[in-house]
C-alpha positions, -999 to +999 in steps of 0.1 A: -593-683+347-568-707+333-529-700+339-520-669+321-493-680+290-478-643+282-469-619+311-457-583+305-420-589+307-402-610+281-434-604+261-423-600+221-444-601+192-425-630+176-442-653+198-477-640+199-504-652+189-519-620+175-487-621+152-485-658+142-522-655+132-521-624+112-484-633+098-498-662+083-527-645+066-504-621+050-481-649+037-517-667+023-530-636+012-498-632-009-498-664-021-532-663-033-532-629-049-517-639-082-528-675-086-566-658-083-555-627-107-549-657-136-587-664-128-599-628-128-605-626-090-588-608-064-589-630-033-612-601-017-638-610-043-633-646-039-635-642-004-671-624-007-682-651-030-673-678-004-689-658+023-722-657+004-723-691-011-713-705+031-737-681+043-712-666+067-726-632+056-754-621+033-753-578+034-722-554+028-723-542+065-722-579+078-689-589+053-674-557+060-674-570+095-663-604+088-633-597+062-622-566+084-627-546+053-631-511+048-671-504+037-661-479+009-633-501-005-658-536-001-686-514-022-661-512-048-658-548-045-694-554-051-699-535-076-671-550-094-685-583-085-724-574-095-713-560-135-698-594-139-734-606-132-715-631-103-736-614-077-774-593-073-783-567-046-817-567-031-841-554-007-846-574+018-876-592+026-878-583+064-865-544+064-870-527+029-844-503+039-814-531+041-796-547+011-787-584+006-762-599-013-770-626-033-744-652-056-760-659-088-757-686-108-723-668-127-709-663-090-714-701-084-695-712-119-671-682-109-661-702-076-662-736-094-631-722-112-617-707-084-621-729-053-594-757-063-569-732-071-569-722-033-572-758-026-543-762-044-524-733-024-541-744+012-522-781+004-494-767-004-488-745+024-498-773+047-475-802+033-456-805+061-487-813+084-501-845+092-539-851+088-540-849+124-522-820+129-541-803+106-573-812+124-556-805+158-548-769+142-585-763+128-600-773+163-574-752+181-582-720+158-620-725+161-610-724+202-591-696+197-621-680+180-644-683+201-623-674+232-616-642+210-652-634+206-657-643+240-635-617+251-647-591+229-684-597+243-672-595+272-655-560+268-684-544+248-705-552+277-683-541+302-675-510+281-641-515+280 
């Protein structure tokens, strides 16, 4: 095991990076919110639509998972989502009794629309960084992700 960064005394939430993380996604998610509202989207829907078209997800149970959303709340979302004709539920092909998400054509010209305006927001919130730094931060999340779900294997199999 590498040498440990945090230790139990002098240990403060300002400096964590459980905090950092999630304080920026709150900052993003509230700059986001309105520039999608003038586009008809909350960013939960866009963020379904992205997960379908980057097939990062494909059934409710599988997004709910990935957007740490609540199921009954993310149905809601669907639903929404499926009467604007932007995405279809079906069986799937392999298990009757499971339903996949799919992004119709709508969803795709939905994203079209969509997608620079959080372009837009991601450069501006990232002005400040260099090209490098800004790969140097994608690598260093994409570490810390898989060092998170590392850990979390870990623990389900130990039953912690």
């Amino acid at each position: 095991m590498s040498k440990q960064y945090y230790h139990t005394d002098g240990y403060a939430a300002r400096n964590s990076v459980g905090y950092l993380v999630k304080r920026a996604h709150g900052l993003i998610l509230d700059a986001m919110e309105p520039a999608m509202a003038e586009h008809g989207l909350s960013f939960t829907q866009f963020a379904v639509l992205m997960s379908l078209r980057d097939n990062l997800a494909i059934n409710p149970k599988d997004i709910c998972t990935a957007l740490r959303h609540d199921s009954g709340a993310l149905t809601r979302v669907i639903d929404q989502l499926e009467e604007r004709g932007w995405v279809e539920r079906k069986r799937s092909s392999s298990d009757r009794r499971a339903i996949e998400l799919h992004l119709t054509d709508g969803g795709r010209e939905a994203l079209k629309s969509a997608i620079p305006v959080v372009v837009d927001n991601l450069n501006g919130s990232l002005r400040d960084f260099s090209h490098a730094e800004i790969e140097g931060l994608l690598r260093l999340l994409n570490k810390l992700v898989l060092g998170v779900q590392e850990q979390v294997t870990a623990n389900a199999r130990d039953g912690s």
